[in-house]
Structures are given as structure tokens and as C-alpha cells.
N, C-alpha and C positions, 0 to 999 in steps of 0.2 A: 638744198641740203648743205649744210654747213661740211666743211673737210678739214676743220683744225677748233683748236680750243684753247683754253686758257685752263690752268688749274692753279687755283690759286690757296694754297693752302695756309693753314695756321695753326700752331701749339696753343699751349697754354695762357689764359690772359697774364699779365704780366699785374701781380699784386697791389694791390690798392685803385686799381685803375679799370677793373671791373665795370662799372659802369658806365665810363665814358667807352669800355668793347663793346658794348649794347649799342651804345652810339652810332660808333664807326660801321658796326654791322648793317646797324640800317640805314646810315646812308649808302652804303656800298650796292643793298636792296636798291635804294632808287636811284643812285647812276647806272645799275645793270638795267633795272625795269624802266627808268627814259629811255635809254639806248636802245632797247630791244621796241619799244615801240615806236621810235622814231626808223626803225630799221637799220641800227647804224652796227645792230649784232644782231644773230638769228636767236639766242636763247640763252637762260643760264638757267642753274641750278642753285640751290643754297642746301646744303648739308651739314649738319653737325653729328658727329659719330659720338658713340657710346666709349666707355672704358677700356681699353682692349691692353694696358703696358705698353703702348707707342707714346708716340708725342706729337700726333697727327688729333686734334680736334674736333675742323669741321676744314671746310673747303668750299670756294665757289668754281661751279664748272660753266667759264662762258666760252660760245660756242658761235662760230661765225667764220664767214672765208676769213682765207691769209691777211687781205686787205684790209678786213673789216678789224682782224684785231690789232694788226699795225698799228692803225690809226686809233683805235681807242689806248693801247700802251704808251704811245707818243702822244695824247690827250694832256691838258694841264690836270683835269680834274681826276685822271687814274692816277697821275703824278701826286698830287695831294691827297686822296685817299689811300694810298701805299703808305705815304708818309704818314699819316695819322694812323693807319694799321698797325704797321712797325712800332711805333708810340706804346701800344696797347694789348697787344699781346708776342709771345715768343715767336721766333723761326717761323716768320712770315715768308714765304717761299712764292713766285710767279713763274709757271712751269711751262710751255708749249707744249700741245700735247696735238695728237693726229685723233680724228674720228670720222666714221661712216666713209667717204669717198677714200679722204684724206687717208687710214689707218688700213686701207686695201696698197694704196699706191708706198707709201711709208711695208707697211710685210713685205712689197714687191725688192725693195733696196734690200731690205734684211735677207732675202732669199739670194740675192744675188749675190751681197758680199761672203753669204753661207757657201754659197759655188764659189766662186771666186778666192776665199782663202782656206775653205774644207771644213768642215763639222767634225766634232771630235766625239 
């Protein structure tokens, strides 16, 4: 079971370039889905949100040990699909994020530094 993630979020497509976001989106689909089934991540997700007044989109949530997403971040081709992302739509964001194991051990810090400098 995977203990960290990736959130990879993104705003609005950037005008006139609409189509080539379609693109990038789906290649981004088959470097997450090679890697997950070469084993080289435990999973992702592909999300696109409804209208809410943010400028949050959609997102991909990939999901995999520490290792596993080192080494896909440090990849050439997350490298060039970043780069072609950014290309194509706004405030492209790559976030670290803690789950299932990982987001037990991560509350266990937060509880401490809570003891450790006091709750208000």
C-alpha cells in the first residue's frame, strides 16, 4: 500500500491551446498507466472538477512509496510532460502529499509539534 502521493494539479487551459490540453492530458494518462503497470507506481487517479469559483480544474493523484515517486519526478519524461503541461494550461502545481500508511505517520509529526509548541 502506497504511503505518499503526488498531486498534481492544474487551472485553467491557457487560450487557444485548448487542444493541444487534451493532448498533454492524455499523454500524461499513458505515462501514469505504463508506470503503474510496469510497477514502477502503485496508482493514479485522473480528476476534473466541476465549477466551484477556484482555479483548481482537475488533478492527477499518483500514488506510490517515497522511492517510487522520486524516481518518476527525477524521470526525463515527467520532466517533459511538466513542461508541455505548463505549456498549456495555468498554475500547474506538483505537490507531495502523505496517504494511507504515509498520512498516519505525517498526523503522528503534526501531533507532536502540537505538544511540543501548544495548541491555541
Amino acid at each position: 500500500m502506497a504511503e505518499s502521493a503526488l498531486f498534481i494539479g492544474w487551472g485553467a487551459p491557457v487560450r487557444g491551446r485548448e487542444a493541444k490540453g487534451l493532448d498533454v492530458f492524455g499523454e500524461a494518462g499513458q505515462v501514469f498507466g505504463g508506470r503503474a503497470q510496469e510497477g514502477a507506481i502503485e496508482s493514479f487517479d485522473a480528476v476534473v472538477i466541476g465549477p466551484h469559483g477556484g482555479d483548481l480544474y482537475g488533478f492527477f493523484l499518483v500514488r506510490g512509496s517515497r522511492d517510487q515517486l522520486a524516481a518518476l519526478v527525477a524521470s526525463a519524461d515527467f520532466n517533459t510532460l511538466t513542461t508541455r503541461a505548463g505549456m498549456v494550461v495555468e498554475r500547474l502545481g506538483v505537490v507531495p502529499a502523505w496517504v494511507d500508511e504515509g498520512l498516519q505517520e505525517q498526523l503522528g509529526v503534526f501531533q507532536q509539534a502540537v505538544q511540543e509548541l501548544g495548541g491555541l
